[in-house]
Every structure is written in structure tokens, then in C-alpha cells.
C-alpha positions in Angstrom: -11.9 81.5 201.4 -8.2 80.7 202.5 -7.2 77.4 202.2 -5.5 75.1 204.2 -1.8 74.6 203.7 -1.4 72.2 206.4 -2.9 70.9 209.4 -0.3 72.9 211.9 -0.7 75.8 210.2 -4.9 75.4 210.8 -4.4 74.4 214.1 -1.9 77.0 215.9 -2.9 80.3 213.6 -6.1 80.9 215.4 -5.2 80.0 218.7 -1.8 82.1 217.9 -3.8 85.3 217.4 -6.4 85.0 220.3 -4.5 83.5 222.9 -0.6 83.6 222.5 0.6 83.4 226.0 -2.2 81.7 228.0 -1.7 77.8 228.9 -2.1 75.5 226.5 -0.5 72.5 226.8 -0.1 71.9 230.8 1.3 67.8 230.9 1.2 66.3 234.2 3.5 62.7 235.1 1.9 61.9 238.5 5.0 59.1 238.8 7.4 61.1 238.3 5.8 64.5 240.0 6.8 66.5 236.8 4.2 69.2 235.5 5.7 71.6 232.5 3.4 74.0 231.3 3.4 75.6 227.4 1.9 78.5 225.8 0.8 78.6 222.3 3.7 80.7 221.6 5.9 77.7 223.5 4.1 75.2 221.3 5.0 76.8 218.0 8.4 77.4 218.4 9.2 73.8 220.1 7.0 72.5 216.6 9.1 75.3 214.3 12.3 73.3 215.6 11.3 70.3 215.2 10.1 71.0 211.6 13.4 72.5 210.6 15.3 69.1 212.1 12.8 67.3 210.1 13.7 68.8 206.8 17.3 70.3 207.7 18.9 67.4 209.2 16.3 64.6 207.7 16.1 66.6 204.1 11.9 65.3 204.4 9.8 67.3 202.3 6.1 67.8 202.0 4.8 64.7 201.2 7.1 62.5 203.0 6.1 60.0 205.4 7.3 59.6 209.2 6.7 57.2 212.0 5.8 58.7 215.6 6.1 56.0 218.1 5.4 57.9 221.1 3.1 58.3 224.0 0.6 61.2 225.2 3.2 64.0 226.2 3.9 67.7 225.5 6.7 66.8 223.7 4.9 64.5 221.4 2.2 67.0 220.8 5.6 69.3 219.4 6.9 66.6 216.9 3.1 65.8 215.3 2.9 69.8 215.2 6.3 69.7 213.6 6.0 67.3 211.4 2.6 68.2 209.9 4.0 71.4 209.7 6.8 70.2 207.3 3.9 68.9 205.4 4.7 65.3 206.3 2.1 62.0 206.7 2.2 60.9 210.1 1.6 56.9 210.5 0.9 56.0 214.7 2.8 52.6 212.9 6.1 51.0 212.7 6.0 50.8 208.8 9.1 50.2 206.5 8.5 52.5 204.4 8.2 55.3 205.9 11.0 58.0 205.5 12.2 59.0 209.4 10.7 57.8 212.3 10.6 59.5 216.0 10.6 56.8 218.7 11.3 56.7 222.7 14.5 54.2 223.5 12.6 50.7 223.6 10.5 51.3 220.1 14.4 51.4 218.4 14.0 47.5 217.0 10.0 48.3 215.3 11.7 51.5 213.3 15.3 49.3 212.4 14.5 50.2 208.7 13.7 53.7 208.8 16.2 55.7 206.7 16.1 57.7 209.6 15.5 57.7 213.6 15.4 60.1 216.5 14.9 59.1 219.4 13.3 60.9 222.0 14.3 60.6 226.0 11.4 62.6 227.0 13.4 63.6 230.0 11.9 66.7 231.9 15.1 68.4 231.9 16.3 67.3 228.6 18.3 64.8 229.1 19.8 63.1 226.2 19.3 59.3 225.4 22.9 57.8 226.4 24.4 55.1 224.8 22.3 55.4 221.0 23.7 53.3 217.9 25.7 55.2 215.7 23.5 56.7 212.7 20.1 57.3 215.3 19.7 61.1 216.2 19.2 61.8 219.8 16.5 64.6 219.7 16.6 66.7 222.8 20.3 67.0 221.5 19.6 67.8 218.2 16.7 70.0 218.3 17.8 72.5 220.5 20.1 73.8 218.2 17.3 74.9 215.4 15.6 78.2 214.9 12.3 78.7 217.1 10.6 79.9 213.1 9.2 77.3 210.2 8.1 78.7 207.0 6.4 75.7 205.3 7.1 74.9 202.2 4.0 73.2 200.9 2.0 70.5 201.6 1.6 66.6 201.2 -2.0 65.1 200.0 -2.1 63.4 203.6 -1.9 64.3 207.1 -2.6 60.9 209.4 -2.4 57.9 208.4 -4.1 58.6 205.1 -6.2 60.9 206.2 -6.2 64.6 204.4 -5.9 67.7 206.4 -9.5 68.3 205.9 -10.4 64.7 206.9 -8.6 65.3 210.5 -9.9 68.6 211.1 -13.8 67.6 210.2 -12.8 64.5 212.4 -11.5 66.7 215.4 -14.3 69.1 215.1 -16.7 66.2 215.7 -15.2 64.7 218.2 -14.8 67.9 220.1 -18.7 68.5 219.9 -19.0 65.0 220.7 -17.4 65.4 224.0 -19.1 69.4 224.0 -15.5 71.1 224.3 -15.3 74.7 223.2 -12.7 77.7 223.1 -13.6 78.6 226.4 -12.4 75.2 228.3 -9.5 74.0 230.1 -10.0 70.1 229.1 -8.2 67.2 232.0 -7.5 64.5 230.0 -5.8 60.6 230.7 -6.6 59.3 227.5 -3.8 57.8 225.2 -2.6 59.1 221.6 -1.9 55.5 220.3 -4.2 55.6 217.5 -5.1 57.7 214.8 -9.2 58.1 216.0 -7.5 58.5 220.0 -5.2 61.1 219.0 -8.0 63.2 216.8 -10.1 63.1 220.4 -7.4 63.2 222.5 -5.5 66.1 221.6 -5.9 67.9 217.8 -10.0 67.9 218.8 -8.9 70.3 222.1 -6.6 72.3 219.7 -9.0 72.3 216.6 -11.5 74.5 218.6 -8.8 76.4 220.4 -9.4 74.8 224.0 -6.5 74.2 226.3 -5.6 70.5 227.7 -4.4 69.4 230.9 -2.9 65.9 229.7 -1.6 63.5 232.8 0.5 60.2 232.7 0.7 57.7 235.3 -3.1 59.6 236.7 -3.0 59.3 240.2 -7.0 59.1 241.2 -6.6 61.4 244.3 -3.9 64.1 242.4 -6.5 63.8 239.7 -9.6 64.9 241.6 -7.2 67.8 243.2 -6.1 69.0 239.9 -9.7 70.0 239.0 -9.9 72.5 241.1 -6.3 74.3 240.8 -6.2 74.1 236.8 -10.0 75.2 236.5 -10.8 72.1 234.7 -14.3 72.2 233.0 -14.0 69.2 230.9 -12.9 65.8 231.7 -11.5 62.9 229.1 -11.5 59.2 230.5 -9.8 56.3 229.2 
């Protein structure tokens, strides 16, 4: 029986060897008309940098602790693959003692004593943040400049909020039969990532059984129901 070194590792390697190039990550922003589509392939190396600033620039280490204030995005999805790929606790909180933190611009004052910050523009073109305090990392700056291949290291005891590796896969499995999502489905999805329990369903439940998601921000109702059709959706998330 192999065992699990960490919960990137569990989630990408299957889907990595069945499906590499297929969608698998497609994120929508109906304000802004943006749409970026990501393979698995895509998805790993945008996780592989992010690891490698994590414990290059950050010097975390399996078992450290980090702080991702963001909201449901593709790029979000890279830094929780990332970081759990480092083998790093990821809290949904702004808490003190955590090690790093990854924020957008307006969540700078909740992280103020994090030994570290990056801060994330989530531009569609990569557009850095302008105008950052001196000592916070801009990531679409940083980033880019890391290898596109993460060997982990090990492994903390603690994946989210507490919560082992096991704990969050058994949890995503269940929520993904709650909601009867399989490998076979192209999953729409509006739902948030702000908690732990809305993350699990909302995005490492589609990966866990090797679905792909179609996540949208800003949902307009009529782009929605259009979507359905051109992205073969055959499973929808609410709110």
C-alpha cells in the first residue's frame, strides 16, 4: 500500500497519469470577461513554482504553517497545490502565528505579523501589484522566475486547518459522492473557497476523484446557463 506523502502529491499523480493535457481547471470572471483554461500538466507546474518560492525564497519546510487569504480562482487553486506540496498547514485564517501568508492587496493589514507576505494581484495577464511596502513579495513577480519541478521533501502532520492529509481526502471523497461527481464529469461551479468544509466541496472534492471544474466569479445568470452547453457541463455546484 503506498502511502501518502502529501495531499498534492495524492491529488495531481492520478490525474497526472490519466489525463495530462485535458482541461482541468477552466476559471471564468464574468465581470471582467476573462476565461484561462489549465491542464493538469499546467496545474502542476504553476503549483511546482509556487512550492519552490515557498521554501526557496520563504525557507518554509514541511510542517510549517501559511495563511491563504484568497478567493475561488485558478491561481488560488496553484498556491494551496503549492503549498501542500511543500508539506505546509494551510489555515483559510489571518493567524499570527503562522509562518508566510499569501493574500490579495486589501487582506495586507489581517497578515501585518506574518514573518512573511506575498501578495497576489490575480491579474489575468500577470500584472504585478504596484506600489507594495517594502519587505511584502509581489507573487506574479516572483514566481515566474522558479523551476516548473517540486520534489517534496517530506511532510507536515497537517494539511488544513488541522486537518491530516487523510482527514481532507476522506472529507473530499464524501463530499464528492455527496454531490455524485465522478472522473468522468466536467463540474460548473460558483461556490466560494472561504472555509475549510467549502474548499474540501468546492474544489479538492472535484480533484480527489479526478473530475474537471469549471469555477466562475462574478456568475452572470444568463453566461451561466450558456456555459453549460459549450463546456459540457454535467454537474452543477450552487452557492
Amino acid at each position: 500500500m503506498n502511502l501518502v506523502t502529501d495531499l498534492t502529491t495524492a491529488l495531481l499523480d492520478p490525474i497526472l497519469a490519466a489525463d495530462p493535457a485535458g482541461p482541468r481547471i477552466t476559471y471564468y470572471d464574468d465581470a471582467s470577461g476573462e476565461r484561462i483554461e489549465l491542464s493538469a500538466i499546467t496545474l502542476a507546474n504553476w503549483a511546482a513554482k509556487t512550492a519552490n518560492l515557498l521554501c526557496d525564497e520563504f525557507a518554509l519546510a514541511p510542517g510549517s504553517r501559511v495563511s491563504v487569504l484568497l478567493p475561488a480562482h485558478w491561481q488560488t487553486a496553484a498556491v494551496l497545490l503549492g503549498a501542500w506540496w511543500a508539506g505546509l498547514e494551510v489555515t483559510l485564517e489571518a493567524d499570527p502565528d503562522v509562518d508566510a501568508a499569501l493574500v490579495t492587496v486589501d487582506r495586507l493589514d489581517d497578515v501585518a505579523d506574518a514573518p512573511e507576505v506575498a501578495v497576489l494581484s490575480l491579474d489575468a495577464f500577470g500584472r504585478p501589484v504596484p506600489d507594495l511596502p517594502v519587505g511584502v513579495t509581489d507573487y506574479a513577480t516572483a514566481v515566474r522566475v522558479h523551476g516548473d519541478q517540486f520534489r517534496p521533501t517530506g511532510s507536515g502532520t497537517t494539511a488544513l486547518d488541522g486537518r491530516s492529509i487523510d482527514e481532507v481526502l476522506a472529507a473530499a471523497r464524501a463530499a464528492a459522492a455527496a454531490d455524485a461527481v465522478s472522473g468522468t464529469d466536467r463540474v460548473l461551479s460558483t461556490r466560494t473557497w472561504t472555509t475549510p468544509d467549502e474548499l474540501i466541496a468546492g474544489l479538492v472534492s472535484v480533484l480527489a476523484v479526478g473530475a474537471s471544474l469549471v469555477q466562475v466569479s462574478n456568475p452572470d445568470a444568463d453566461a451561466v446557463e450558456r456555459r453549460v452547453g459549450t463546456e459540457k457541463i454535467t454537474v452543477r455546484f450552487g452557492e
